[in-house]
N, C-alpha and C positions, 0 to 999 in steps of 0.2 A: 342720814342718821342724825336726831338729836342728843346733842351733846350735854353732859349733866354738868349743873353748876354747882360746886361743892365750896364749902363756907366751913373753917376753922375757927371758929371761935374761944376753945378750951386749950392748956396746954397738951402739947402731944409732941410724939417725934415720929417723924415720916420718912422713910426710908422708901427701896425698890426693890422687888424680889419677884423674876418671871414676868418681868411688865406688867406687875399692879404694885400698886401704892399701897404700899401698907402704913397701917399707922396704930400706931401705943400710945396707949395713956397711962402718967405715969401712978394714976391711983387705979388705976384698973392692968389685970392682967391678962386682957381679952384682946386680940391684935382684929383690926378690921382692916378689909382688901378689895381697894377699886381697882378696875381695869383701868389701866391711862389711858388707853382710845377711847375710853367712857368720858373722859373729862374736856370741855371746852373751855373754860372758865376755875382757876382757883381761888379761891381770898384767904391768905395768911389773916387772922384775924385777934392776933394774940402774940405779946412780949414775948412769952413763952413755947413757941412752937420750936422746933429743932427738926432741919433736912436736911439732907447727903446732896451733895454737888451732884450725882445721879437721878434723883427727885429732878433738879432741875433740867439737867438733859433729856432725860426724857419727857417732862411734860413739855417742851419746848421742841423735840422732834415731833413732837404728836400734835404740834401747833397751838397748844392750852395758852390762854390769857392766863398770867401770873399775877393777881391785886394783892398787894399791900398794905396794912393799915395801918396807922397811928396809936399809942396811946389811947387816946380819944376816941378809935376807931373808925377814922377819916381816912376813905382809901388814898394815900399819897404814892402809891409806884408801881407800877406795868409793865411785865416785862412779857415780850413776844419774841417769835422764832425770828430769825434772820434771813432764812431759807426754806420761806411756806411754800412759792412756787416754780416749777421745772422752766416757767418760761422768765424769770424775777428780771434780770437784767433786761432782756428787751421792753416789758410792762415799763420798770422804770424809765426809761431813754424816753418811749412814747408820753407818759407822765411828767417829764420834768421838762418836756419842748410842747407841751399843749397850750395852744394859741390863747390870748388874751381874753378874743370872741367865744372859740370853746368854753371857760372856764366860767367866762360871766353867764354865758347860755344855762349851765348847770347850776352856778347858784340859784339863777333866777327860778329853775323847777323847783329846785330843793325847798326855796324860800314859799314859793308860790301851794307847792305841796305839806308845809310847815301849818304856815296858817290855815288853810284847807284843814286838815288834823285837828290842829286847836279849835275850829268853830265846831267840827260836828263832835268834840266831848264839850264845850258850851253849849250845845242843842240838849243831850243828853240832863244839862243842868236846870234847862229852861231857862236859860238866858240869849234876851238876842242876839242874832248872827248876822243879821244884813250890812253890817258894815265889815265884817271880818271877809265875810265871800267878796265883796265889793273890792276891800284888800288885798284878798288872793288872787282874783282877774286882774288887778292894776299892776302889778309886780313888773319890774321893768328888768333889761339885762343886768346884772349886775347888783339887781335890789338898790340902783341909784337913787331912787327916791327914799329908801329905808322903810317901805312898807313894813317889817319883821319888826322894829322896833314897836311901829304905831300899833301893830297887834298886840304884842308882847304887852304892851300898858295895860288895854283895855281886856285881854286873857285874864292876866295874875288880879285885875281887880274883881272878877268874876267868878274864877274857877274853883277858890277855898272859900263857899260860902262860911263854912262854920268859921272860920275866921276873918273876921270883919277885916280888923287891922293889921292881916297878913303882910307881909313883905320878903318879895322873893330876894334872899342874899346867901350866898356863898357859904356866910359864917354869919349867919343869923340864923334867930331864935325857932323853936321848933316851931313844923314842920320843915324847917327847912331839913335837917339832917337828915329824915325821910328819903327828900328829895335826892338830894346830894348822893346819900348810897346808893342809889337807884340808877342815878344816872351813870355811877363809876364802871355800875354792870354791864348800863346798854355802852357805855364807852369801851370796854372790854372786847364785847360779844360785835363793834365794829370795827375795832383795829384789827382785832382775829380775824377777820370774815376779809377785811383791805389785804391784811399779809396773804391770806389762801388766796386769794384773785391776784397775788403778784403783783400788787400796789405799794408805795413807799406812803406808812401812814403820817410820816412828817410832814409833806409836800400839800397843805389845802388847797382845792379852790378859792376861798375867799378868807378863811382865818391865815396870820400870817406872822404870829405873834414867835419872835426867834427863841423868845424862851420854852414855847411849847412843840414838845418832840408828838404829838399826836395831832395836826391841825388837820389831817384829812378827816378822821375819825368826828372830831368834832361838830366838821363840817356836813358828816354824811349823817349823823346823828338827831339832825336838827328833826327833819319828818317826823321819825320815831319816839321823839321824847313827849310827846303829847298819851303815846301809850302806857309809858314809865308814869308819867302826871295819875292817868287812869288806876293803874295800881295802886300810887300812892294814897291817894282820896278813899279806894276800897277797902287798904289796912286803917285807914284814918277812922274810918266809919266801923269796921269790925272792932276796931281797938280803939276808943276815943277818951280811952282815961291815960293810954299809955304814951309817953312823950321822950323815950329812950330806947335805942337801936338795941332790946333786948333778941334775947332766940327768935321767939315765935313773931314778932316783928318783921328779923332777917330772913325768918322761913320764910314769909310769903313773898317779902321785896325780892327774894330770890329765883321767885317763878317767874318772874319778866322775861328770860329767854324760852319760855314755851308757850306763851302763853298765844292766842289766836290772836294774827292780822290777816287784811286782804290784801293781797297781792297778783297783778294782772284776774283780777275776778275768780281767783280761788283762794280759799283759806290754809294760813299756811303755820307755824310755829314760827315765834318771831327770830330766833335766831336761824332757820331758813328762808326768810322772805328777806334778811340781813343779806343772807348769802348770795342772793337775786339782785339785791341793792347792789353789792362792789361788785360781780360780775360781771353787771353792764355798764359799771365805772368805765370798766378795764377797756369793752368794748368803744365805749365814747373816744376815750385818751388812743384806741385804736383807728380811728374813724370808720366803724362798724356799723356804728349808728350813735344817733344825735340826743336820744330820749333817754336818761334816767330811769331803772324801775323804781316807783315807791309808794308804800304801801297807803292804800287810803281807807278811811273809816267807813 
């Protein structure tokens, strides 16, 4: 079942009545009502929103991604269940004693599979690829040689044509906020999908940074962001006067978790080919098998 990704933006107060979500507005005296099993993904997206400690129990048994956003509307906080799977504690144990070799084997697909992603939406662009594939083949365990960067250059100076003098940064100038929201989703719609597989999304493979409570997410997110890039570029192009995370902006960055990948040679909605990705996380960190699923263009 796909899961709907729902976006607050206006003040409201959200309460629970019957396991759905109700919510009032307080200029309007019209109450609307989702199912929580409907919901994968929330985004508080306003100073002004008000919920019941119930709100959050329940979206959180129901295994919902909780986003957070700033002022600014910068998603700063995620909150996930604690208890997404029956089998968590073993997953974990297997997870936090997976071999050195294991874990560099996996970044290396991830990585290998990353760039793979970014060249065929640079083909899409008509800009050459032969050195990006040649990077994807080279990828070693561990990405020792840091193939992911050497693409990463030669991506972001290609992929925003309309913007000569783009620069992908954090907290840099638009597009970047585009980006940024975009990714907080697919970040979400991976930590969700790590907690149901019974994964501890703090524990990375390769990100390892103590301040960050999400490095598996991160790390399994890397393949998939060249989809989130696609989107981005499509609102850019449909909206190319607009330079602020208004509605109809959000609407469409918000379609990212349905939107069509391939995966093992069928087409799937991305936040179920997500669920194929940590599943066979869980499998690896089991020794089930050794290959990553991930989804390729």
């Amino acid at each position: 079942m796909i899961k709907r990704t729902v976006c607050f933006s206006n003040p409201a107060y959200l309460s629970v009545k019957l396991n759905q979500l109700v919510v009032s507005f307080p200029d309007n005296e019209e109450k609307r009502a989702i199912p929580i099993e409907d919901i994968g993904v929330i985004i508080l997206d306003n100073q002004q929103i008000t919920l019941t400690q119930s709100v959050l129990v329940k979206l959180l048994e129901n295994n919902a991604a909780i986003i957070t956003c700033n002022s600014s509307h910068h998603p700063i906080g995620l909150q996930l269940c604690l208890d997404g799977n029956t089998l968590q504690s073993e997953r974990f144990q297997k997870q936090i004693y997976a071999s050195e070799i294991l874990k560099k084997s996996l970044w290396q697909q991830t990585i290998q599979c990353k760039i793979y992603n970014q060249a065929m939406l640079l083909q899409t662009l008509s800009v050459p690829i032969k050195n990006m594939l040649l990077w994807s083949k080279s990828v070693l365990s561990g990405d020792s040689k840091n193939h992911e960067a050497r693409a990463a250059a030669y991506y972001w100076e290609n992929v925003l044509q309309s913007h000569e003098n783009f620069r992908r940064e954090r907290f840099g100038e638009y597009p970047n906020n585009f980006f940024n929201y975009t990714y907080a989703i697919l970040r979400a719609v991976v930590a969700r999908n790590l907690v149901a597989s019974g994964l501890l999304p703090t524990l990375g493979i390769h990100h390892k940074n103590k301040y960050n409570a999400y490095c598996l997410a991160d790390d399994i997110m890397e393949p998939y962001r060249p989809y989130a890039d696609k989107l981005v570029l499509q609102t850019i192009e449909k909206y190319p006067l607009k330079e602020e995370l208004d509605r109809e902006i959000k609407a469409m960055l918000l379609t990212l978790p349905v939107i069509d990948v391939k995966i093992n040679k069928q087409t799937r909605p991305l936040m179920i080919a997500v669920a194929e990705t940590t599943a066979s996380l869980s499998q690896c960190f089991a020794g089930k098998i050794r290959k990553i699923k991930y989804p390729v263009f």
